[in-house]
C-alpha positions in Angstrom: -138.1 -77.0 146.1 -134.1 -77.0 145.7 -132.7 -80.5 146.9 -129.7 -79.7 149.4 -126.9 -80.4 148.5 -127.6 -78.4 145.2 -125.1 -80.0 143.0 -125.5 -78.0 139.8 -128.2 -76.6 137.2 -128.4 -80.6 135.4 -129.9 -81.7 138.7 -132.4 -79.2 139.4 -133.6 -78.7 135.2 -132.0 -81.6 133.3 -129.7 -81.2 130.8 -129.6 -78.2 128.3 -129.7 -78.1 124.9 -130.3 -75.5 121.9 -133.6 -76.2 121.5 -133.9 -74.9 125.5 -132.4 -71.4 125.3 -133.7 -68.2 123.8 -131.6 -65.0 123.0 -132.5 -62.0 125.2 -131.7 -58.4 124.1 -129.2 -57.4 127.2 -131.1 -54.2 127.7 -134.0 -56.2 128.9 -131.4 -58.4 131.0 -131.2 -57.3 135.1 -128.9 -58.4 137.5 -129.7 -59.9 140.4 -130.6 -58.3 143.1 -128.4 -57.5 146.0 -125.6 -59.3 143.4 -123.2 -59.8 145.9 -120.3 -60.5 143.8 -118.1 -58.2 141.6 -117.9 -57.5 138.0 -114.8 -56.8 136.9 -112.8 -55.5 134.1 -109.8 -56.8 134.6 -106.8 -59.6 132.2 -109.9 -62.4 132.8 -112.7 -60.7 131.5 -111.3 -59.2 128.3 -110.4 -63.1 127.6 -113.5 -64.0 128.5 -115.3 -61.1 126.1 -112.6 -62.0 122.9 -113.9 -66.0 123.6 -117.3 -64.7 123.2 -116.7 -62.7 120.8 -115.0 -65.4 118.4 -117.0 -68.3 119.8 -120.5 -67.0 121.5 -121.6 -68.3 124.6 -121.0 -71.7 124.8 -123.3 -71.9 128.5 -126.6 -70.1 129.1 -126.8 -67.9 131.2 -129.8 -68.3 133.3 -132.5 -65.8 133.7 -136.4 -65.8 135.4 -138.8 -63.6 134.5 -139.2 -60.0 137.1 -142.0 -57.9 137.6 -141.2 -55.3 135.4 -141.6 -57.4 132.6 -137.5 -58.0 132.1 -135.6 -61.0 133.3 -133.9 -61.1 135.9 -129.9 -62.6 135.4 -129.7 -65.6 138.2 -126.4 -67.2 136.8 -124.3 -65.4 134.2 -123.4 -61.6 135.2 -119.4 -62.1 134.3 -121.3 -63.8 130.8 -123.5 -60.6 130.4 -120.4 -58.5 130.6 -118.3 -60.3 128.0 -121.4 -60.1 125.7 -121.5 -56.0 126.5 -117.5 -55.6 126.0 -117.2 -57.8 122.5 -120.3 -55.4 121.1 -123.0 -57.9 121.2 -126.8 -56.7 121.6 -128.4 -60.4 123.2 -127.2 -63.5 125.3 -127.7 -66.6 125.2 -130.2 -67.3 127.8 -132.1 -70.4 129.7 -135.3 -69.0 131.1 -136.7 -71.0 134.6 -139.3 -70.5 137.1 -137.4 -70.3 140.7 -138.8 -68.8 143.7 -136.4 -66.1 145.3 -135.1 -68.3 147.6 -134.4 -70.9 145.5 -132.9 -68.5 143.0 -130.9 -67.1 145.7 -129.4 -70.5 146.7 -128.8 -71.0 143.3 -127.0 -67.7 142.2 -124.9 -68.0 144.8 -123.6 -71.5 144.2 -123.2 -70.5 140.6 -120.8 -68.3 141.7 -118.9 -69.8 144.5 -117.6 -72.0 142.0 -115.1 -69.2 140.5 -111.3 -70.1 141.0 -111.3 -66.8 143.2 -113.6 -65.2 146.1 -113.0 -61.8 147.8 -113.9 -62.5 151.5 -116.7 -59.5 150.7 -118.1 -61.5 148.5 -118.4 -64.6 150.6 -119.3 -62.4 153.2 -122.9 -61.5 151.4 -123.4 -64.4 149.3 -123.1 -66.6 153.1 -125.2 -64.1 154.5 -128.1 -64.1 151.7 -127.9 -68.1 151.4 -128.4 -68.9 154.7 -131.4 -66.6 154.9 -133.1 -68.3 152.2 -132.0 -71.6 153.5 -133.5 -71.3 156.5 -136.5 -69.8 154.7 -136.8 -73.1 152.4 -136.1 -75.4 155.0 -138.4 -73.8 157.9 -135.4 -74.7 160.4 -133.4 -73.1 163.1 -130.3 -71.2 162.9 -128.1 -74.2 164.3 -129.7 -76.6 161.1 -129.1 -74.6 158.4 -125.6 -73.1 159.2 -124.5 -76.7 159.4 -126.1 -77.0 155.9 -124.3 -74.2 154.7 -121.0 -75.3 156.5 -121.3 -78.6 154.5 -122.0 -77.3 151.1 -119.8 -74.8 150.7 -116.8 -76.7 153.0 -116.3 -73.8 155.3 -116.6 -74.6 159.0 -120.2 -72.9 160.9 -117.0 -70.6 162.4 -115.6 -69.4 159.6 -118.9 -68.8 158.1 -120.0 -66.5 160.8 -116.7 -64.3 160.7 -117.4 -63.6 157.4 -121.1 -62.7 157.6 -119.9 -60.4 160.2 -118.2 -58.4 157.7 -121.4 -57.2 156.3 -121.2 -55.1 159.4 -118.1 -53.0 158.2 -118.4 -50.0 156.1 -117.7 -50.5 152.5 -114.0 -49.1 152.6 -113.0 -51.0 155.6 -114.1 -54.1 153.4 -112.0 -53.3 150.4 -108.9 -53.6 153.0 -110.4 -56.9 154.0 -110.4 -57.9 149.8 -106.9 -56.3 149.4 -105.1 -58.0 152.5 -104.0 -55.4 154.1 -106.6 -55.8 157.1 -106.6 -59.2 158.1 -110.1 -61.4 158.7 -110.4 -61.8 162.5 -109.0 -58.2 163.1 -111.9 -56.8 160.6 -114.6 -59.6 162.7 -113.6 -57.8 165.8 -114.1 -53.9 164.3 -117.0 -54.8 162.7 -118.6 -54.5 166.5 -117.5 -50.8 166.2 -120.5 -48.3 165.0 -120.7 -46.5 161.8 -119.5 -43.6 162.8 -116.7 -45.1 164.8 -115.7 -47.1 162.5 -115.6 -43.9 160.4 -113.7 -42.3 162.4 -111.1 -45.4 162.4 -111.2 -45.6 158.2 -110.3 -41.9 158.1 -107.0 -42.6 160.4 -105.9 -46.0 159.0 -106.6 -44.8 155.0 -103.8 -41.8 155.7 -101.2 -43.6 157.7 -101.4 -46.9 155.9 -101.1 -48.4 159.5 -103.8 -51.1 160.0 -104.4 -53.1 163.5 -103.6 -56.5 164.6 -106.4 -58.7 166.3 -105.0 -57.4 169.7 -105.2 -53.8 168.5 -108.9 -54.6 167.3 -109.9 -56.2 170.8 -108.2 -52.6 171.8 -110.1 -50.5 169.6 -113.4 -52.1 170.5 -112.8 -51.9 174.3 -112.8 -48.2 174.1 -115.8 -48.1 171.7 -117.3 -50.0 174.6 -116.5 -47.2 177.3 -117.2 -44.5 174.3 -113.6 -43.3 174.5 -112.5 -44.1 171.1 -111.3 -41.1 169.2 -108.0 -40.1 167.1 -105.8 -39.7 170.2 -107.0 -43.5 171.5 -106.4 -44.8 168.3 -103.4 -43.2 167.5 -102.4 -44.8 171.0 -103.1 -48.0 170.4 -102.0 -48.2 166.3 -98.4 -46.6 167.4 -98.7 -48.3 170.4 -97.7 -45.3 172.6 -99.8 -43.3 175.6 -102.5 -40.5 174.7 -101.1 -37.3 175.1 -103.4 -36.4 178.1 -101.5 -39.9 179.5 -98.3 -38.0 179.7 -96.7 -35.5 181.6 -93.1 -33.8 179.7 -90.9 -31.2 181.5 -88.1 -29.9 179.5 -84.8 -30.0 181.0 -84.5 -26.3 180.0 -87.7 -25.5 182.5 -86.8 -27.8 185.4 -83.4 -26.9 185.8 -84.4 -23.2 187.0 -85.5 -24.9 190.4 -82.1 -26.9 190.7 -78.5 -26.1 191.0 -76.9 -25.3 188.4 -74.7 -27.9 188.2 -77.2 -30.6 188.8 -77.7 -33.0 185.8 -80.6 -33.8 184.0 -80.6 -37.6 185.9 -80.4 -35.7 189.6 -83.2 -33.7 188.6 -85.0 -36.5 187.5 -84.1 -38.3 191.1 -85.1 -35.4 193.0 -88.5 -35.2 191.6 -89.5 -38.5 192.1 -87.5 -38.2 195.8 -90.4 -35.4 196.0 -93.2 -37.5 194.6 -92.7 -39.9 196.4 -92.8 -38.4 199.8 -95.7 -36.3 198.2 -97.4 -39.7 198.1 -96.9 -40.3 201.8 -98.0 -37.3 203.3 -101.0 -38.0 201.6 -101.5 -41.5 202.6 -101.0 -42.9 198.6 -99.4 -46.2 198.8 -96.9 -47.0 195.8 -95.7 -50.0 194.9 -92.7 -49.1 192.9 -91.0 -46.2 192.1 -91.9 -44.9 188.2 -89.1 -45.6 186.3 
């Protein structure tokens, strides 16, 4: 079994050397599965490819052997990339026998230790660690978050905020990786449903407008009542009353019942005058006069 802390690959295998590592033909290399962290071509990788390119891979990737009769990439995807870009047909592998959990704690570790994490990448990789921890270590929930809180220097808090982004549809995420949608606001609609949350993307994506934590706490009041629709959110993102909320009277239609040399403000005082004896006729008590 892994030793928690897991430290790095020396501890678990022992140091690597040539005589160690076999080259695999890519084509019979798989990623992991459920990878929950992002390949991407971007100014870092096409370094990383020209290194590989001039120098090979200087560190194994890591593989097991899968079902299928491939192997399956635990530590090394960004590597496997490179090797595709530069043109080259095998990498440079080190082939162990890992159980999935203990391959799971171990690609993810592998990868936390990148200079840069989207939060939906922390948000799986948590997730799918502290499964398999709890799997290895036949404990509670309590137990193992506070392993996972320790390893990876997060507090059990912060952990669970961003496993609860695995609850957000996939575009709402990408807002969470871009910036634009902040963590705890995202934490909060993640409570919304699919289809509500939908129905929020489809707003937010054409008016650029994204809500605060208060506007979140909003949104996912009226989700509770099932009263969340364009017009609530629209109300609560602009921060102004659904239409069916308001009542408007043109000046140009009131005046016909007024004087005609009545201004728009008397009008305005004899309707409420109205209103408000309206209100006691009827037995309503108001507390203050609408302003």
């Amino acid at each position: 079994m892994v030793d928690f802390p897991l430290k790095s690959f020396d501890k678990m295998f022992g140091t690597t050397s040539d005589d160690d590592t076999i080259e695999i033909p890519l084509s019979d290399i798989v990623p992991f599965r459920d990878h929950p962290f992002k390949i991407i071509d971007d100014d870092d990788m096409n370094e990383l490819a020209e290194s590989v390119k001039l120098n090979g891979v200087i560190n194994p990737a890591i593989v097991r052997e899968s079902s299928d009769g491939k192997y399956e990439l635990i530590s090394g995807h960004r590597r496997k990339r490179a090797c595709e870009i530069a043109g080259l047909k095998t990498l440079r592998c080190r082939l162990v026998d890992l159980t999935d959990d203990e391959a799971t704690v171990y690609m993810v570790d592998s990868n936390l230790q990148r200079t840069t994490i989207l939060p939906s990448e922390k948000a799986f990789s948590y997730k799918m660690r502290l499964e398999a921890i709890k799997r290895i270590k036949e404990s509670g929930q309590g137990k193992s978050s506070a392993i996972l809180a320790n390893e990876v220097g997060e507090s059990r808090e912060q952990i669970r905020r961003y496993i609860r982004l695995t609850a957000l549809i996939e575009p709402l995420r990408d807002y969470v990786d871009g910036g634009t949608l902040k963590l705890r606001a995202a934490v909060i609609l993640s409570y919304l449903n699919h289809d509500q949350q939908e129905l929020l993307y489809d707003y937010i994506s054409y008016e650029e407008i994204f809500p605060t934590e208060k506007q979140s706490e909003e949104l996912r009041g009226l989700a509770g009542i099932n009263n969340l629709n364009r017009e609530t959110i629209v109300a609560v993102l602009k921060n102004k009353p659904p239409k069916n909320e308001q009542i408007k009277i043109s000046f140009e239609t009131a005046k016909q019942y007024f004087p005609r040399n009545y201004t728009a403000e008397q009008i305005r005082d004899e309707i409420l005058q109205y209103l408000k004896r309206r209100a006691k006729v009827s037995g309503i008590n108001t507390e203050s006069e609408p302003k």
